[in-house]
C-alpha positions in Angstrom: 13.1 26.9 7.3 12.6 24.2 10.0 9.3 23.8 9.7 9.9 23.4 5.8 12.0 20.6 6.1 9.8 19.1 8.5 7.0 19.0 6.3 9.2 17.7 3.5 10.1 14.7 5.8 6.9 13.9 6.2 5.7 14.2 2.4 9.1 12.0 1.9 7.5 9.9 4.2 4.0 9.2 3.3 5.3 9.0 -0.7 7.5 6.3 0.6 4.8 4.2 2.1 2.6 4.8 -0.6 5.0 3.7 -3.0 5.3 0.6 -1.0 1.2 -0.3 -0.9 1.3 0.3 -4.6 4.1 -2.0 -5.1 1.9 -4.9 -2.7 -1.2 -4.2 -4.9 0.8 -4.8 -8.6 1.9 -7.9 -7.3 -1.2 -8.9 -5.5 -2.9 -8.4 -8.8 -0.1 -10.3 -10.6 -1.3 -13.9 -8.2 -5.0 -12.9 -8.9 -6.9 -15.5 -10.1 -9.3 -15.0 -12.7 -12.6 -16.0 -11.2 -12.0 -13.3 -8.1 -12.7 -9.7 -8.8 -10.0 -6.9 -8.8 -11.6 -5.1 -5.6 -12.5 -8.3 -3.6 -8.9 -9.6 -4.3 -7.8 -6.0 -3.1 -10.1 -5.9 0.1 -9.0 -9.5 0.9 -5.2 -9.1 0.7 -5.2 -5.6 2.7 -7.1 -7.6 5.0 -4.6 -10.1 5.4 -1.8 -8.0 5.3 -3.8 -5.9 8.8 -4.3 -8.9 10.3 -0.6 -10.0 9.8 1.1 -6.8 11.3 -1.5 -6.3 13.7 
């Protein structure tokens, strides 16, 4: 049983990060501008967002 919830922390906690990088990436693609392309804009703002909590 303990080793259950354990492993149910730790799904609670990945989904909740996950949920959070999703959430960066709609918005990210919301200031997009037009000229850059979806997956440079993406590798660009990860990039940034590494560098800043590094």
């Amino acid at each position: 049983m303990a080793k259950a919830l354990s492993y149910a922390r730790l799904a609670t906690g990945h989904a909740v990060a996950r949920a959070a990088q999703t959430a960066d990436e709609v918005r990210w693609e919301s200031e997009r501008p037009a000229e850059v392309s979806p997956r440079k804009w993406l590798r660009d703002k990860r990039a940034q967002q590494d560098a800043a909590t590094s």
